[in-house]
Legacy VTK file of the C-alpha trace (Angstrom):
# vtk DataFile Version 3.0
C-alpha trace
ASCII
DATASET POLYDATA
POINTS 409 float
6.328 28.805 11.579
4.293 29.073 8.426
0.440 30.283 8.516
-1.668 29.207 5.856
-4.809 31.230 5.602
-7.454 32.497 3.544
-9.515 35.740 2.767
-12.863 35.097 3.028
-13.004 32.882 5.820
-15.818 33.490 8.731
-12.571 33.139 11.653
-11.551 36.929 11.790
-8.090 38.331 10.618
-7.070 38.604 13.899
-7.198 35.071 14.726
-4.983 34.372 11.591
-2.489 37.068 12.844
-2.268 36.486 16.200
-0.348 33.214 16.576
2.259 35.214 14.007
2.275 37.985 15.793
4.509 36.659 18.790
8.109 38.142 17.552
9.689 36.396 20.365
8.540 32.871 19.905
9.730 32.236 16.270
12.664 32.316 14.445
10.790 32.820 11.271
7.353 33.807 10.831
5.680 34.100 7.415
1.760 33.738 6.924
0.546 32.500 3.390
-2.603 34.287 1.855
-4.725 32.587 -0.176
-7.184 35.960 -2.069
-10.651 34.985 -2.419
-9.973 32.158 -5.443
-7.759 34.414 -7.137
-4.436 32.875 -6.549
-2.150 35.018 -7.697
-0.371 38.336 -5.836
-1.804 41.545 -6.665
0.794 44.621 -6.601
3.643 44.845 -4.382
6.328 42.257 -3.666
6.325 39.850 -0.590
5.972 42.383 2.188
2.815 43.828 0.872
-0.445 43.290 1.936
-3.120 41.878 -0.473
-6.305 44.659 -0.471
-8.805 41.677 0.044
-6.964 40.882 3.228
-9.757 41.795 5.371
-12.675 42.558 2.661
-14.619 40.042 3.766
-13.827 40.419 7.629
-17.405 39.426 8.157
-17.278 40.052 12.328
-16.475 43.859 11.304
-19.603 43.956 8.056
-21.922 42.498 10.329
-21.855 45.196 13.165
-21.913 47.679 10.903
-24.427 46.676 8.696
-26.256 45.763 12.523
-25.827 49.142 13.916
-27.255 50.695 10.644
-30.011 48.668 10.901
-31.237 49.929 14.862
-31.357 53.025 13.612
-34.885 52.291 11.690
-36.197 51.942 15.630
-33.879 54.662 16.963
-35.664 57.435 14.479
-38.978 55.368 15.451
-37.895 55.852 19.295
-36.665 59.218 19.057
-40.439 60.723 18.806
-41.305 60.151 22.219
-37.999 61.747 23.490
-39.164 65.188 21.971
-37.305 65.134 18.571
-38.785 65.886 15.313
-37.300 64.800 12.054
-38.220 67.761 9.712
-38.916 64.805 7.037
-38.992 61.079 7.112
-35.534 59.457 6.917
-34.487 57.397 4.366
-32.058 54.747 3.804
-28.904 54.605 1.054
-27.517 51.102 0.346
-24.301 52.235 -1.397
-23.115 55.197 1.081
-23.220 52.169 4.281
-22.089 49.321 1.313
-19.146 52.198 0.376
-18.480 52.975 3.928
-18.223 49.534 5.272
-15.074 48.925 2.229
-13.480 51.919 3.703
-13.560 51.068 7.160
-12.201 47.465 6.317
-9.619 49.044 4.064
-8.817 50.892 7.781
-8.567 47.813 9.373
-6.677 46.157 6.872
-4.007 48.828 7.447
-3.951 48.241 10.992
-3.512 44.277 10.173
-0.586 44.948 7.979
1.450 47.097 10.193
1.123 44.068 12.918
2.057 41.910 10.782
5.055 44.184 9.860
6.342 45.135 13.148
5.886 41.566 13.853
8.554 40.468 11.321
6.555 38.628 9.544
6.509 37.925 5.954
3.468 37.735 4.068
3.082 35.991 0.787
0.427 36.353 -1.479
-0.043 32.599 -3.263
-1.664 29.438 -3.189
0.158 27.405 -0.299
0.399 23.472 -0.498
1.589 21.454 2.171
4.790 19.333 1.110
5.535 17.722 4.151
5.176 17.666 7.647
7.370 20.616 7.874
7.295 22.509 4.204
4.723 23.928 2.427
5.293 24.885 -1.824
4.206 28.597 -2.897
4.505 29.375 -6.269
6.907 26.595 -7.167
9.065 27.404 -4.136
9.632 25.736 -1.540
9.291 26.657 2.353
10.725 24.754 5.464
9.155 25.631 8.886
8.957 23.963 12.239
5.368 23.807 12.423
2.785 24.657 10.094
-0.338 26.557 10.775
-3.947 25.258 9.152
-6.216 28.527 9.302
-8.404 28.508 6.214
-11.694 28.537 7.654
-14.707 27.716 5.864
-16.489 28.165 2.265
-20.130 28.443 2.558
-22.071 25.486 1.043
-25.512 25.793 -0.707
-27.959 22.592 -0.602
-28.233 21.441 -4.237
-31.871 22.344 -5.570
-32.870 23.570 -8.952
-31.656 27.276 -9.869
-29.766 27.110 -6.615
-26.646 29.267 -8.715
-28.895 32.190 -8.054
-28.939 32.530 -4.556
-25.884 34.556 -2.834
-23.840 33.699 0.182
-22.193 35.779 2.743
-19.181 36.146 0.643
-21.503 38.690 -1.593
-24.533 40.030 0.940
-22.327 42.838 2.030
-21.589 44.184 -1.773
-25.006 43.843 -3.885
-24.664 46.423 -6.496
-28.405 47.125 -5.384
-30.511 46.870 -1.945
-32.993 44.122 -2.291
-36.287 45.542 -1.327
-37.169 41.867 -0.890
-34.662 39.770 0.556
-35.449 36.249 1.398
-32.703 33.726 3.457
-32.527 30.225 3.470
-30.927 28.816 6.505
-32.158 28.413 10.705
-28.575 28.984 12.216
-27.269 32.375 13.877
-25.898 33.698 10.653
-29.293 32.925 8.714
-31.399 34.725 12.122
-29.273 38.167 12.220
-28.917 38.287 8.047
-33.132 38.634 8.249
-33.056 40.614 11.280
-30.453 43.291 9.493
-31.851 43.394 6.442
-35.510 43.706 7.550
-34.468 46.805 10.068
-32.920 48.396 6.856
-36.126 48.234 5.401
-36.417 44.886 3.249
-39.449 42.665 3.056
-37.596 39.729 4.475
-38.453 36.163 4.788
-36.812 33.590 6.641
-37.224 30.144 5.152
-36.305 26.929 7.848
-36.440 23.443 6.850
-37.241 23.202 11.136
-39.921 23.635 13.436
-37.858 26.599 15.007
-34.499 28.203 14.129
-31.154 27.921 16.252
-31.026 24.487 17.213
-28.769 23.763 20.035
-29.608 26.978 21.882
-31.382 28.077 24.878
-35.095 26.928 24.078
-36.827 30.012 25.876
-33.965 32.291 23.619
-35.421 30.716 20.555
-39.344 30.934 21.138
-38.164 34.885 22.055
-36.179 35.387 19.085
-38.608 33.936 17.017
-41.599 36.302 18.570
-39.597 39.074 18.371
-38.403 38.376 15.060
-42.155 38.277 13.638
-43.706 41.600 16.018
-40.447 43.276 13.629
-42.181 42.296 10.361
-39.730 39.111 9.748
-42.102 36.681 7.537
-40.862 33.320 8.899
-42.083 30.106 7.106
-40.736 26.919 9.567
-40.993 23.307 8.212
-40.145 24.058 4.668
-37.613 24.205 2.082
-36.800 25.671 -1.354
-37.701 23.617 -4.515
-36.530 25.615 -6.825
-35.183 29.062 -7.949
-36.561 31.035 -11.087
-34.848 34.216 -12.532
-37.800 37.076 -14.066
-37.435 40.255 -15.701
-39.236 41.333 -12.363
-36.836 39.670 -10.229
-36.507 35.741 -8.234
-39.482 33.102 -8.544
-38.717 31.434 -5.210
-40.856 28.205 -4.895
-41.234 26.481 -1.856
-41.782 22.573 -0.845
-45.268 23.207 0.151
-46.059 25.044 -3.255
-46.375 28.437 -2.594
-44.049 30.977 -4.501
-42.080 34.220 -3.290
-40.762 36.657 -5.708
-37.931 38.757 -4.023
-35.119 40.490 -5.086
-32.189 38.626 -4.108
-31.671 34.962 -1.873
-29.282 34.545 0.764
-28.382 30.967 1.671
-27.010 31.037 5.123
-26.852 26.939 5.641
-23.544 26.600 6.927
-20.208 26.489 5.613
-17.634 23.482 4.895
-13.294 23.565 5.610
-11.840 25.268 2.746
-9.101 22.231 2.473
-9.384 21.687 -1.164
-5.995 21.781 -3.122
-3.838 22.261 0.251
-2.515 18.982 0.050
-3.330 17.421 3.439
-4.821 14.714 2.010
-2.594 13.052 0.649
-0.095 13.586 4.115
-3.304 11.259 5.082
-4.118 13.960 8.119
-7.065 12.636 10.032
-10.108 14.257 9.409
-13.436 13.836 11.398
-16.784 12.434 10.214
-18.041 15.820 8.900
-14.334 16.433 6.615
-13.064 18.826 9.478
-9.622 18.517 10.076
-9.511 16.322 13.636
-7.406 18.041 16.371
-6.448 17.400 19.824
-6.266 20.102 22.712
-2.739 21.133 21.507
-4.612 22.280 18.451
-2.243 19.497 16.856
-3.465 16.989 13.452
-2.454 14.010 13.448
0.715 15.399 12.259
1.830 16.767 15.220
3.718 19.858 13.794
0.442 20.613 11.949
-1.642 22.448 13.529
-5.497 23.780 12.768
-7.404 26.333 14.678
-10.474 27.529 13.824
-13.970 26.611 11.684
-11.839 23.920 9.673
-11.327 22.089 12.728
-15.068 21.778 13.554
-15.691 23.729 16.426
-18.249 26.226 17.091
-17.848 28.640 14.247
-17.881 32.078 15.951
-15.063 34.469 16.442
-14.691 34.551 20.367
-13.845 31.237 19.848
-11.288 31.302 17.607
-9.444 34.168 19.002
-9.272 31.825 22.434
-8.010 29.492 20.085
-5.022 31.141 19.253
-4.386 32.217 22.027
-4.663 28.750 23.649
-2.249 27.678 20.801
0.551 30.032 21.324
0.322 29.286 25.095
0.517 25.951 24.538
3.287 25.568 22.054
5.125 29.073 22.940
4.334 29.563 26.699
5.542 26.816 28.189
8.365 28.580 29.989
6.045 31.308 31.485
3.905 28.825 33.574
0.468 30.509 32.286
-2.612 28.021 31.219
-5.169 28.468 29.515
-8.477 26.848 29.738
-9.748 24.202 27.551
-11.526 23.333 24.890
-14.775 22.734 26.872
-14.687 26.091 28.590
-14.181 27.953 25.342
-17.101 26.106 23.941
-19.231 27.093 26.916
-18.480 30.831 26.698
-19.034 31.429 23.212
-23.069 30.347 23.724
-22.926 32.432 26.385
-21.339 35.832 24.645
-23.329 35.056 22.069
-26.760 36.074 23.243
-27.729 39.982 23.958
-27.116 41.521 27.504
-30.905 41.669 28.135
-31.555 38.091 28.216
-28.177 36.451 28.493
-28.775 34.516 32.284
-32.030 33.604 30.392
-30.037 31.629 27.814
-27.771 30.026 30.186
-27.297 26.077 29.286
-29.029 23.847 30.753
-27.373 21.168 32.967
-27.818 18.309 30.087
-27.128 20.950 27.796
-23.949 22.136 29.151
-22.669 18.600 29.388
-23.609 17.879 26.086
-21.714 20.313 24.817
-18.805 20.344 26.763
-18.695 16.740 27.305
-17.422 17.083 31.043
-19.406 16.330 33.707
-16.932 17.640 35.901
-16.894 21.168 34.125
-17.433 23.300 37.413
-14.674 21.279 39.420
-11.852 22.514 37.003
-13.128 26.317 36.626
-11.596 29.077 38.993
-13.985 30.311 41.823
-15.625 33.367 40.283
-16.573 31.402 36.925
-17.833 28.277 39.036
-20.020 30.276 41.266
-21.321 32.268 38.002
-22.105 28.642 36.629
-24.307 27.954 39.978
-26.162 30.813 39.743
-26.772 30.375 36.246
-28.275 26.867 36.848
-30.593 28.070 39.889
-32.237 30.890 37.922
-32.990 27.901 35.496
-33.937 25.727 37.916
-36.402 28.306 39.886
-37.695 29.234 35.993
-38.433 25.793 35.493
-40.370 25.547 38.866
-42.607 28.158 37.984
LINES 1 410
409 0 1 2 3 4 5 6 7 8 9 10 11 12 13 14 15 16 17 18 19 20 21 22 23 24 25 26 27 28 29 30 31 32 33 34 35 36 37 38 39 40 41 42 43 44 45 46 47 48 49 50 51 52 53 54 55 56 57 58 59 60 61 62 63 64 65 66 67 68 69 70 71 72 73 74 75 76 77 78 79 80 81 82 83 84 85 86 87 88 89 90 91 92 93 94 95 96 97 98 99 100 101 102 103 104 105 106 107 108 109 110 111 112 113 114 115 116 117 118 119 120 121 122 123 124 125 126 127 128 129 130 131 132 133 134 135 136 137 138 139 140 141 142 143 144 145 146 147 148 149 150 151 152 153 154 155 156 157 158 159 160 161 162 163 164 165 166 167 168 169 170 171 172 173 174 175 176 177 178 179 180 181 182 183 184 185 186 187 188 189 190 191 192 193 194 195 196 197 198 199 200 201 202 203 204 205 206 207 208 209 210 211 212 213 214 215 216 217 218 219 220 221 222 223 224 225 226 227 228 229 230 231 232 233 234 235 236 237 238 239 240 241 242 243 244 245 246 247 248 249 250 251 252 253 254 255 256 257 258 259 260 261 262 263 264 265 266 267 268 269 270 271 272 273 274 275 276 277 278 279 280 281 282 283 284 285 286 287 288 289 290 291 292 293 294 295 296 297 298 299 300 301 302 303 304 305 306 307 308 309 310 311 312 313 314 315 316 317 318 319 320 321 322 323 324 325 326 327 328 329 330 331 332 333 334 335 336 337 338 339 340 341 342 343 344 345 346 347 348 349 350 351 352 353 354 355 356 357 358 359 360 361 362 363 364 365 366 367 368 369 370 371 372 373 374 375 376 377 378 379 380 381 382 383 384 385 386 387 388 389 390 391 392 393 394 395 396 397 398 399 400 401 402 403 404 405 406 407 408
């Protein structure tokens, strides 16, 4: 089996190594590496492990750059639990920017002896798919029984005038300097927790939303909350309006808006989603079925229309959180490496239901359970609770009567 991945994907490293990872289920293993645009191997021969493996493993940035953040409430906090700070703290971007590169460089360790005592061979290249069962690296040519699409996503930036100075999440986590006014572009979860972290680390943030409220498709009651929390915290949110254009000044960024008023910050983040890095791999031209939005089209083997090609993750157009994809792989290896052992996972639906539902914070989680409509919406099954073991059916029930008696008062 052959692996094709990328660096700077939002699907974690994990869910790239995982499906590799099973000694006993290949013959050959070897997982393709495609470093952050620059194609070519850096140091080492095939067996080594690029540094930018995991430098963007965003799941890992965000919680630290998350926990760093509570601490501005935490020292807040602490006053009323008898401490006293013998001056006020302050806050240094490039010991928790420095930090957070030697923490993934940790991890990226970890990842590479895995991948080692796996038997795996990595290869540092540019991967394109030859055939239904090769794929060409570097002029040579590899033969596998299946081939493994994990390339995740690149992030996308709408098209409006001085848009090449706003950043993405490829960059957020390694600004030379901390903006101390940060302004993001975007309404989705990524867009929400990028103002939330860099508010609590002391930036005059504003969160700009074409919308009348951020986080479509969730929990209504989750979003009104989110949003009044969000503001009590100092979060300048502007709903129902875009970005017309982007300025550079000696002073910093002319932001103006669709409604004419104008922002000078230090730095813009556009968190507006990301499209499947497929570009150059080659699938194209295989004519693999893609779906309306370019994602590549899957059934619930994980399988493309090429059956021995296989896709997991964002570039297959699911929800693009990291839960998710590790069920994915998981659900792929069982599927195409389990057989014998009898165990089953659960389906697509099911993983789709639990990653809205791990996604929201412990103290309002039941709060943000789906809806009825919602939840078959989403899951497209009617006949969801049916299929699901005892303890998770009963869990759904009580989720939908605490919505239901909600609703009633």
């Amino acid at each position: 089996m052959i692996a094709t991945t990328f660096s700077k994907e939002s699907d974690s490293g994990e869910l790239r190594l995982r499906p590799v990872r099973h000694r006993r289920r290949f013959r050959r293993r070897a997982c393709c590496e495609n470093r952050g645009g620059k194609w070519s191997a850096r140091g080492g021969g095939r067996r080594s492990l690029s540094w930018r493996y995991l430098r963007q493993c965003r799941l890992r940035a965000e919680e630290l750059y998350s926990y760093a953040a509570h601490f501005h409430d935490a020292f807040e906090d602490s006053a009323g639990f008898g401490w006293t700070l013998p001056q006020a703290p302050s806050f240094d971007w490039a010991t928790l920017r420095d930090n957070k590169v030697a923490e993934i460089a940790r991890l990226n360790g970890i990842y590479g002896r895995l991948l080692d005592n796996a038997g795996v061979t990595l290869i540092n290249g540019r991967a394109k798919v030859l055939d239904a069962h090769s794929v060409e690296i570097d002029g040579e040519r590899i033969s596998a029984e299946k081939i493994l699409v994990a390339v995740g996503g690149w992030p996308w930036v709408p098209p409006f005038e001085g848009s090449e100075l706003a950043i993405s999440s490829n960059q957020v986590f390694d600004l030379e300097r901390f903006p101390e006014r940060f302004l993001v572009l975007g309404g989705g979860y990524i867009a929400v927790e990028f103002a939330s972290i860099f508010n609590g680390l002391g930036s005059e943030t504003h969160l700009i939303y074409r919308g009348d409220l951020f986080l479509r498709g969730f929990d209504q009651q989750v979003r009104e909350f989110t949003r009044d929390e969000m503001g009590k915290k100092g979060v300048n949110l502007h709903f129902e309006v875009n970005i017309e254009r982007i300025r550079q000044l000696d002073s910093g960024l002319e932001v103006t808006l669709t409604n004419g008023e104008q922002l000078e910050v230090d730095a813009v983040l556009a968190a507006t989603g990301r499209r499947p890095h497929l570009e150059g791999l080659g699938l194209d031209t295989l004519g693999v079925t893609l779906n309306d939005d370019g994602t590549l089209k899957v059934n619930e083997r994980f399988e493309t229309s090429i059956p021995s090609i296989l896709a997991i993750g964002d570039v297959t157009g699911g929800p693009e959180l990291t839960p998710v994809a590790l069920a994915e792989a998981m659900h792929l290896v069982a599927h195409h490496f389990r057989r014998s052992s009898g165990w089953q996972h659960p389906g697509g639906a099911r993983l789709r239901r639990h990653c809205h539902r791990s996604l929201l914070p412990p103290q309002y989680r039941y709060r943000g359970a789906l809806r009825r409509s919602s939840a078959r919406a989403l899951c497209g099954d009617p006949g969801l609770q049916r299929r699901l073991p005892t303890n998770e059916a009963h869990s759904l029930r009580q989720r939908r009567a605490l919505s239901d008696e909600a609703d009633r008062r």
